[in-house]
N, C-alpha and C positions, 0 to 999 in steps of 0.2 A: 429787280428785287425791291429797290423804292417805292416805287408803285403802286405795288403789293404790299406792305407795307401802312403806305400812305391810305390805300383803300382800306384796308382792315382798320385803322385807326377813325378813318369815317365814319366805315361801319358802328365801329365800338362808343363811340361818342351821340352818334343817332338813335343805337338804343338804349342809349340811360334815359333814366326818368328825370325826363323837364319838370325842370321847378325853377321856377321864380325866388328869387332871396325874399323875402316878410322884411319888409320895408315898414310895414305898416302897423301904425305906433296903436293903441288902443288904448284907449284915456280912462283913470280911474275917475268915476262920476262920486264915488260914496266912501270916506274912508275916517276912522273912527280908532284914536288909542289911547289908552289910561294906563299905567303906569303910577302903582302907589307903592308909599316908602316900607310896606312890609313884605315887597315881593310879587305881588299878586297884581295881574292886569289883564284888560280886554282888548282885545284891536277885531275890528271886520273892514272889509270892503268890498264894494263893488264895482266891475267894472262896466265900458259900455257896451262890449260883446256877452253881458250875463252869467260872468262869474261872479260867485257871490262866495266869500268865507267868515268866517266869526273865529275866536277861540278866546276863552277863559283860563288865566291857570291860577295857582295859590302853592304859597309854597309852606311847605309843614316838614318835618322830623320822620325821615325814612326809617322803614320797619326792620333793620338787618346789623348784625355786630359791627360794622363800621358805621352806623346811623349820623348818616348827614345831614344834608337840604335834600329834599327833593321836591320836585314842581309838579306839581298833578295838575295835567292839561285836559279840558274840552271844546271839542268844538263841533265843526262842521264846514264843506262846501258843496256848491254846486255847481255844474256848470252843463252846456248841450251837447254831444259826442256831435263825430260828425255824420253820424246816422239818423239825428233829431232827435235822440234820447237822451231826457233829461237824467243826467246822473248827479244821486245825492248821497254822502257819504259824512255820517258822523262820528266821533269816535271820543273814545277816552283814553289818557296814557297817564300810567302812575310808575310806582316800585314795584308795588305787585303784582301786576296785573299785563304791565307793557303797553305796548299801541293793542287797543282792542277796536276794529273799524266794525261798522255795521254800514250796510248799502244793498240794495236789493239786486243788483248789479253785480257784487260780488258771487261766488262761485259757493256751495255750499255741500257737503259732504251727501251722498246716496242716504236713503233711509236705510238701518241694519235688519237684515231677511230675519224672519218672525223664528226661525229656527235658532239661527245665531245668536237672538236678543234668549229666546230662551235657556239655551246654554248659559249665557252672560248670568242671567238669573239667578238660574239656579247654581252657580261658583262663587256669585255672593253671599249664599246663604249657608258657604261652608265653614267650619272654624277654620283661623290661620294655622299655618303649618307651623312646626314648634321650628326652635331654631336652629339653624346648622340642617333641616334636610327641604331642600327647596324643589 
């Protein structure tokens, strides 16, 4: 029964996926931060495997009945998958609006069938329903 056992634990341990532990350090070559007394700063860097980031934010008076601080953030990074595809992804984040990413990489919704878009259409160009019947 040990044996048995001890083999299936063999087994089980030579088919997991070999990996190596990332030992291996990767040096920022490029790195850049500002920090001013009204809130608002820049930071980027680069590294030496070709990550590259930026982001700007500022801080201003949010648009909502509890109006606080809020930071409105942009920026950007890039870096090479490991397919060799360069992926670049920039984005804006406010109150309003939230993280909005843009990247060509990203996933993007079907075109809507010319039938459907027509329907659409034409139910915008109806008056609203009065109220109470929906």
């Amino acid at each position: 029964m040990r044996v048995i056992f001890f083999v299936g634990l063999v087994a089980l341990a030579a088919s997991a996926p070999q990996q190596k532990p990332s030992d291996q350090v990767i040096a920022i070559i490029k790195q850049d931060f500002d920090q001013q007394v009204d809130g608002s700063y820049r930071y980027s860097y680069e590294t030496e495997n070709g990550i590259k980031a930026e982001e700007t934010g500022t801080l201003k008076k949010a648009s909502g009945p509890d109006a606080g601080d809020v930071i409105v953030a942009q920026g950007g990074f890039s870096y090479t998958a490991p397919d060799g595809t360069v992926i670049n992804l920039n984005y804006i984040a406010d109150d309003e609006g939230g993280f909005k990413p843009e990247g060509a990489h990203l996933p993007t919704p079907p075109p809507i069938p010319p039938a459907i878009q027509k329907a659409l259409d034409y139910l915008a160009t109806l008056p609203p329903s009065p109220p109470g019947r929906n």
